[in-house]
C-alpha positions as CSV (number, residue, x, y, z in Angstrom):
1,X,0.0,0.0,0.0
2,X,1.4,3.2,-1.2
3,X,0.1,6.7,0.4
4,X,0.4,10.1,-1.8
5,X,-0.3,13.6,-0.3
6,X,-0.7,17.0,-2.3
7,X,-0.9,20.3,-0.4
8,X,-2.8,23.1,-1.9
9,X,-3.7,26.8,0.5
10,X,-6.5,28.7,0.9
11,X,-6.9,32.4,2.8
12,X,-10.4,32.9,4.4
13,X,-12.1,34.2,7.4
14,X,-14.9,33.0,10.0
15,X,-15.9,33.4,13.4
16,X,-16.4,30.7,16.1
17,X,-19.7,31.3,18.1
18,X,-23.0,30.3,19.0
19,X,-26.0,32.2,17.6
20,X,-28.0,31.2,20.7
21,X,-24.8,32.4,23.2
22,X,-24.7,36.0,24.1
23,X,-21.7,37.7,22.8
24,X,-19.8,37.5,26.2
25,X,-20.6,33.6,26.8
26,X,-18.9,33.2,22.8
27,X,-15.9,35.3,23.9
28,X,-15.5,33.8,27.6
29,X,-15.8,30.2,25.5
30,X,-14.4,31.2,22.0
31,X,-12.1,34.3,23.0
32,X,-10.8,36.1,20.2
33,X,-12.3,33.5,17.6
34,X,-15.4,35.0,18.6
35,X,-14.9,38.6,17.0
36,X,-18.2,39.7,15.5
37,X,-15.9,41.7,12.8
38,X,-14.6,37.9,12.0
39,X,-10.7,36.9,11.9
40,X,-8.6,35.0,9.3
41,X,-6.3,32.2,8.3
42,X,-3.6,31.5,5.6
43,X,-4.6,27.8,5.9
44,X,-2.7,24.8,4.3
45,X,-4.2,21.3,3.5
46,X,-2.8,18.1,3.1
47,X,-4.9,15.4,1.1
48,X,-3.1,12.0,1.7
49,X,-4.9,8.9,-0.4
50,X,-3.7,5.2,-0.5
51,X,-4.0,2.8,-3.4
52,X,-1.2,0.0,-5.1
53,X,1.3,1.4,-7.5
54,X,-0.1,1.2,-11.0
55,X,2.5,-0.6,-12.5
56,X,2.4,0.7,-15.6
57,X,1.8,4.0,-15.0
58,X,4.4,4.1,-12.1
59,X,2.3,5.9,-9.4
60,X,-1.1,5.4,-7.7
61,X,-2.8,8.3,-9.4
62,X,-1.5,11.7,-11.2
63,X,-1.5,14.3,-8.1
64,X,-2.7,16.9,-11.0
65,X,-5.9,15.0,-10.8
66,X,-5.9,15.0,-7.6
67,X,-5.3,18.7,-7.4
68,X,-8.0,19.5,-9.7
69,X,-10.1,17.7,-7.6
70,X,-9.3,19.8,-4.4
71,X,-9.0,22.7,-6.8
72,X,-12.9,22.0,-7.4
73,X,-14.7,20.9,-4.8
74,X,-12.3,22.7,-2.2
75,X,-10.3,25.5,-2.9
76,X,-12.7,27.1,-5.7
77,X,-15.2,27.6,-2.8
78,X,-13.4,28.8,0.0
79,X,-10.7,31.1,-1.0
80,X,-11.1,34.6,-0.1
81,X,-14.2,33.7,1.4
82,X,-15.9,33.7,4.8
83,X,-16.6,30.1,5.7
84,X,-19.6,30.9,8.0
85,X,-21.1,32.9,5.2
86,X,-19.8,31.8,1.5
87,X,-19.4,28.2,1.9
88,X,-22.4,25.8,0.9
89,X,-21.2,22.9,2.6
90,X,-20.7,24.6,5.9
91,X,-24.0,25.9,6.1
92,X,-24.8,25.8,9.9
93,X,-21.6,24.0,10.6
94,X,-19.5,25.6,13.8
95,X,-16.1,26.6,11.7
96,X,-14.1,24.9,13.7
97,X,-10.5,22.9,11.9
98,X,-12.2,19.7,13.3
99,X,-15.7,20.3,11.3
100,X,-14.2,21.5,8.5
101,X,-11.4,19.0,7.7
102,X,-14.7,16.5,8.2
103,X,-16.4,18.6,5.5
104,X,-13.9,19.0,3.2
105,X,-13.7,14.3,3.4
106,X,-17.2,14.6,2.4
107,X,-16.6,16.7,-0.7
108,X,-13.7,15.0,-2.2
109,X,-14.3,11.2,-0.8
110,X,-16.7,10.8,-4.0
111,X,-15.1,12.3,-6.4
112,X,-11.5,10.5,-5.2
113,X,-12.9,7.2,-5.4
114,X,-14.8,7.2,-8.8
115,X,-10.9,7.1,-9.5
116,X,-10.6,4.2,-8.3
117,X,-8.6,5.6,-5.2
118,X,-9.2,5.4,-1.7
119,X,-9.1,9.0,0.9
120,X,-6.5,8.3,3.6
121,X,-6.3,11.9,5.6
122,X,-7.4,15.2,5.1
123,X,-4.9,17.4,6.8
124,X,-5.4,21.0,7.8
125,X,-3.5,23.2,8.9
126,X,-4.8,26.8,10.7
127,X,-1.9,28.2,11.8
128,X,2.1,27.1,11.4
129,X,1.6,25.6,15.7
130,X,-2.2,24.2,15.2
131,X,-3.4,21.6,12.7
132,X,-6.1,18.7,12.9
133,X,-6.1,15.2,10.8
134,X,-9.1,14.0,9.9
135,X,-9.0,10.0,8.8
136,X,-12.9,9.2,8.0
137,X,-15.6,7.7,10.1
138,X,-13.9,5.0,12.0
């Protein structure tokens, strides 16, 4: 078993909070994440998938489809944008790392394995000292 990973960024803001909190319980739990006015993140994610070497083509799939896969589904949608706001598939999802590395499995799992290839880990990173790992529904 062979595992690949491509990185690709994105830039966008959001806000941790509650709608049913009061702005002080979302700061005393949230802190600074909680800023009405939103904050930001120059994020990075790692997309690892597994899958035998094809031997004739010398690799288990060509990372520029998987790129344009994350490209897609991913990056297309939530660059420059405000994940609480602009982002379908995060409608009425807390914008947490955890929730949306989970989110982000859902949109390219499909798409990864009408390859023929199988999702390992969706990696993201938030900042260069905090980053969560996502490997499917155990």
């Amino acid at each position: 078993m062979m595992y690949i990973t491509r990185r690709e960024r994105f830039t966008a803001a959001h806000r941790l909070y509650r709608p049913e909190w009061s702005d002080e319980k979302n700061t005393e739990v949230f802190g600074g994440c909680a800023n009405p006015n939103w904050h930001g993140h120059n994020y990075e994610i790692f997309v690892t998938v597994k899958g035998e070497v094809n031997e004739e083509l010398g690799y288990v799939m060509n990372l520029k489809d998987l790129s344009k896969i994350l490209k897609e589904h991913v990056i297309s949608k939530m660059d420059h944008r405000n994940l609480n706001l602009d982002v379908d598939f995060l409608k009425d999802v807390m914008t947490s790392t955890e929730n949306v590395a989970i989110k982000i499995w859902e949109q390219i799992e499909g798409p990864i394995a009408e390859l023929g290839i199988q999702l390992h880990c969706v990696k993201i990173a938030e900042t260069e000292n905090n980053y969560v790992e996502y490997y499917g529904k155990q």
